[in-house]
Structure formats: C-alpha cells, structure tokens
RODO-2510 file (C-alpha; in nm, 4 decimals, decimal comma):
residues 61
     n   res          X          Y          Z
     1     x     5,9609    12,3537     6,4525
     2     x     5,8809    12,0051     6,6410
     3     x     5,9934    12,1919     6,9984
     4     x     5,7688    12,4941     6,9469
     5     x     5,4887    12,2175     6,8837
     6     x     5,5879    12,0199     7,1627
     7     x     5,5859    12,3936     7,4038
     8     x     5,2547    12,5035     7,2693
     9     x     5,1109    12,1640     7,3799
    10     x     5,2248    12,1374     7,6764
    11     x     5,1234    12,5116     7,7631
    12     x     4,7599    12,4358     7,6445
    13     x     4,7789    12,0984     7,8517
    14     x     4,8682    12,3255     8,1493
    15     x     4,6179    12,5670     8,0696
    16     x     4,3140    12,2829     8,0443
    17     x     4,4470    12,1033     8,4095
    18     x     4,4536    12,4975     8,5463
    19     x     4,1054    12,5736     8,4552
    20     x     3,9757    12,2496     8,5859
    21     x     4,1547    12,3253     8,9302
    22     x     4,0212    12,6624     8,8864
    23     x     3,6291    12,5933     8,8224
    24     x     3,6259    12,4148     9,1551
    25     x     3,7129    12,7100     9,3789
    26     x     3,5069    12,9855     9,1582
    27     x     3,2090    12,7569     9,1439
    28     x     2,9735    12,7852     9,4791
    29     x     3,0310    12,4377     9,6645
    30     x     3,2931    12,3696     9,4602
    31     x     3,4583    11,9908     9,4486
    32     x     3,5617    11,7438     9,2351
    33     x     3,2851    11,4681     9,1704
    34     x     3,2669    11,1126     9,2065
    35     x     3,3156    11,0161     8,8057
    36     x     3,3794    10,6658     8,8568
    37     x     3,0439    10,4337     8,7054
    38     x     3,0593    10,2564     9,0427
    39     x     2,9716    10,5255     9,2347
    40     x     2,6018    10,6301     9,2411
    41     x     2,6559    11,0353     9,1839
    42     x     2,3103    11,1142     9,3533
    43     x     2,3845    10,9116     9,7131
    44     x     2,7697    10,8646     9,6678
    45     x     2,7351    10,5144     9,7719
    46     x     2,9460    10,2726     9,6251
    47     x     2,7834    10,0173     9,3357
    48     x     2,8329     9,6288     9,2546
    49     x     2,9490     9,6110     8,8995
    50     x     2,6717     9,7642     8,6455
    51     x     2,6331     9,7644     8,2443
    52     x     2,4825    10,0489     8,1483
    53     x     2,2127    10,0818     8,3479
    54     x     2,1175    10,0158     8,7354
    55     x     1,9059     9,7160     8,7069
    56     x     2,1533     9,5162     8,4953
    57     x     2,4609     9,3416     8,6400
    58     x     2,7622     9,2173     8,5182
    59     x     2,9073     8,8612     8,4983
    60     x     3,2262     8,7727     8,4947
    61     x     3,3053     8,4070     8,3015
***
C-alpha cells in the first residue's frame, strides 16, 4: 500500500514538472519568467532589497 502511494506521487510530481516544461513551448513567446522579488518583472532589471512594495527598503540590523 505505502509503495503504490509513494508511485502515484511521484507520477503526479512528474506530470506537474512536465506540464510546466510543456506550457512554455505551446505558449506563443514562450519562457520561463523572472520570479525572483528582486527582479522588476516589467524591465527585468535587477532590485536593491524591497518589502513589499517598491518605495520601501529593507534594513538589515
């Protein structure tokens, strides 16, 4: 019982990487975006450290 648990996840784990490898060549343009919070998605430029918003900075004590 606990290996056919252990195969079904790791099929479905399989299946959810595939279809995220997948969208980016069916999708026009296709890539993998810039997720990091560092990263401004709109100019791709890279950020100084931000909390939660783009006029506030972080400090580090």
């Amino acid at each position: 019982m606990l290996l056919k648990l252990i195969l079904i996840t790791v099929v479905l784990m399989a299946l959810a990487f595939a279809f995220i490898g997948i969208k980016m060549f069916v999708k026009k343009d296709g890539k993998f975006t810039k997720q990091c919070s560092t990263v401004d998605p709109r100019t791709g430029q890279r950020m100084g450290c931000t909390c939660g918003s783009e006029e506030s900075t972080c400090h580090n004590d």
